[in-house]
Residue, then its C-alpha position, 0 to 999 in steps of 0.5 A: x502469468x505466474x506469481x511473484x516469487x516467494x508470495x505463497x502465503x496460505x491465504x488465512x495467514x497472508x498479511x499481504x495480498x499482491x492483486x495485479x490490475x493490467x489497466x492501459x486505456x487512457x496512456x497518452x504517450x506510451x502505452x503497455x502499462x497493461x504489461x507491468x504486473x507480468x513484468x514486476x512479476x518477472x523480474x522479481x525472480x532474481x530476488x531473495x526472499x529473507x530481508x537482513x535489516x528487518x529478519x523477516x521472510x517474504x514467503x510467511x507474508x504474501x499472496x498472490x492473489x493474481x490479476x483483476x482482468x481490466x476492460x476499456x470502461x475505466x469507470x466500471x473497473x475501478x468499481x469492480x476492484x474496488x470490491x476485489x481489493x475489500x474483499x481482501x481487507x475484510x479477510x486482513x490481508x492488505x492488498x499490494x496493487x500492480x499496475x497498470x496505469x496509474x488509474x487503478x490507484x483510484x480503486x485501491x483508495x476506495x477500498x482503504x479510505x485512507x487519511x493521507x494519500x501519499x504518492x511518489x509521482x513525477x507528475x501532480x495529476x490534478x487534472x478533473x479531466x484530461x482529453x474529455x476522460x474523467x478517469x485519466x491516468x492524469x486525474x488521480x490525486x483529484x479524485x484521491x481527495x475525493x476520499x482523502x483529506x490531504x495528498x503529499x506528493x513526493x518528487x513531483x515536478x511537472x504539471x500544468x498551470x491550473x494544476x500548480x494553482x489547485x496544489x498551492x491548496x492546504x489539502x496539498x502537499x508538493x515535496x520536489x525532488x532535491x528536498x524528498x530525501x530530507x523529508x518526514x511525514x508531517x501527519x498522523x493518520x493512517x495513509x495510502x502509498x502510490x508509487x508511479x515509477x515514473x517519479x524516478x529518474x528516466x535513468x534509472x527506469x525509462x520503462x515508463x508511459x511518461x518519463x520525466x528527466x530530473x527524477x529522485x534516485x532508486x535510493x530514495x525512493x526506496x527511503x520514501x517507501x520505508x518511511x511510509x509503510x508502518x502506517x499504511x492502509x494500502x499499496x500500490x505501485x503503477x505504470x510499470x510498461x515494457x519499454x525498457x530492459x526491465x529496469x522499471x519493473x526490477x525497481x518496481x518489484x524491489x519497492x513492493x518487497x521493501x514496502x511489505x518488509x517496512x510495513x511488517x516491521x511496524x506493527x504492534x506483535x509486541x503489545x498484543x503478546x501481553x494479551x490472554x489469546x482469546x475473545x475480541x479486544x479494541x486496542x486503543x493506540x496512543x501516540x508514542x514517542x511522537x510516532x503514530x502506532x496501529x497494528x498491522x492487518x494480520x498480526x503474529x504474535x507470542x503469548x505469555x507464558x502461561x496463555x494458551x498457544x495460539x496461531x494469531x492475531x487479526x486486526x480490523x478498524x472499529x471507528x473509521x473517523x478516528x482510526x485508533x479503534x481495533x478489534x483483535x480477534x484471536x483465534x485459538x485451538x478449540x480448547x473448553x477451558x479457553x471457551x468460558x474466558x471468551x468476552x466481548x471487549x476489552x479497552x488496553x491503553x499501551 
């Protein structure tokens, strides 16, 4: 197995950390998603590392944190990476999950207990259970709302009858094909972004354990990405297999560098720069302009002039329920100058 091209970030600067998760026990037409983190990987090679649109270099931002090991028990796994993926929150970096079947979403959720679970999908998935497994690839956005209070799923188009009567549900958001491209979040809270590659068009990407005709375009999937990352928690994309000549795992891997070029041009570098470079601050963040604001996990950031020079910023969540809590622990060189000016917290209203 090797690394996603570019992803070479040292670990305590990462911002970004890529987790492969090769799980393929409950495909019910074609398997061998357990295939798509070596092929995302693989067909990303051709790729740039330097993004015109946003100045930003691939390298400075990622890790690849290599593959979580899957084994037949879905239910055991997910709790397994579940607690891989926390341990790269707890350290700032947010995880990119490579699927795998579109089950390990299920993990991701639970790591970054999101608001919004937001999903590029052919299909709803809201099944309880599907052929007697509690843990299908069809059950997702059911047990997403077991963690979020609302799923938006872009592109879906299929699904069964007691599957378009549980989405007709307040908590559910079905946004078909043809009005994706047109579509803006209608929420504010922080948000989980899954891309099952089968929510394009099988023209584009028939690489897929269930491809689905009448699908979006490689174009506004890419849009859908952009528009989400700036206030996303966490990344996925899944069911990735290797049916086809690389097609899907090319979009695939595409989507995850625009998802990390767009979520990394969202941040807040700007506003933490007018902060003096030590001690731990809560930043409040407001809403501004109608768009909801937070600081990325792992924030570079220029200080004054007259600060101490500083490597950089991390941002963690202080209060879960409502989400515009951070704590912003500045690291400096050990400088005696700076230490007396350590203080425990400060309130910045932007």
């Amino acid at each position: 197995m090797g690394e996603f091209p570019g992803a070479t970030a040292d670990p305590d600067d990462a911002a970004y950390a890529l987790v492969g998760a090769p799980l393929d026990v409950s495909t019910t037409f074609r398997s061998g998603a357990r295939f798509g983190p070596e092929r995302v990987r693989r067909f990303a090679r051709p790729f740039d590392e330097y993004d015109r649109r946003t100045g930003r270099q691939f390298s400075g931002l990622v890790l690849d944190a290599g593959d979580v090991n899957a084994w037949n028990d879905a239910e055991e796994y997910l709790e397994f990476l579940a607690a891989d993926l926390r341990d790269h929150h707890d350290a700032g970096r947010l995880p990119l999950l490579v699927g795998g079947e579109h089950t390990v979403t299920v993990a991701g959720l639970r790591a970054a207990d999101p608001e919004v679970y937001v999903c590029l999908d052919a299909h709803l998935d809201l099944y309880e259970s599907y052929a007697g497994d509690e843990f299908s690839h069809a059950t997702v956005t059911h047990h997403a709302l077991d963690v979020a209070e609302e799923a938006v799923l872009l592109g879906a188009r299929t699904g069964s009858e007691s599957e378009w009567n549980r989405a007709a549900r307040s908590d559910v958001t079905v946004v078909p094909p043809e009005e994706v491209a047109d579509w803006t979040p209608g929420f504010d809270g922080d948000a989980y972004l899954s891309v099952d590659i089968d929510a394009v068009d099988p023209a584009f990407a028939p690489g897929t354990g269930t491809p689905e005709p009448f699908g979006l375009d490689s174009r506004e999937m890419r849009d859908a990405v952009r528009t989400v990352a700036p206030r996303a928690v966490g990344f996925d994309v899944v069911e990735v297999n290797d049916r086809d000549d690389g097609q899907a795992a090319s979009l695939a891997a595409k989507l995850l560098q625009e998802f990390v070029f767009a979520a990394a041009d969202g941040g807040l570098a700007a506003l933490l720069g007018r902060f003096a470079p030590c001690g731990a601050y809560v930043v409040r963040v407001r809403r501004v302009g109608g768009r909801f604001h937070r600081p990325p996990y792992n924030v570079a950031a220029k200080p004054p002039r007259d600060a101490s020079p500083f490597q950089s910023a991390r941002a963690r969540p202080v209060n879960r329920q409502k989400r515009i809590h951070w704590t912003v622990r500045i690291r400096t060189p050990p400088r005696p100058e700076w230490k007396a000016l350590r203080s425990p917290t400060a309130v910045v209203d932007p």
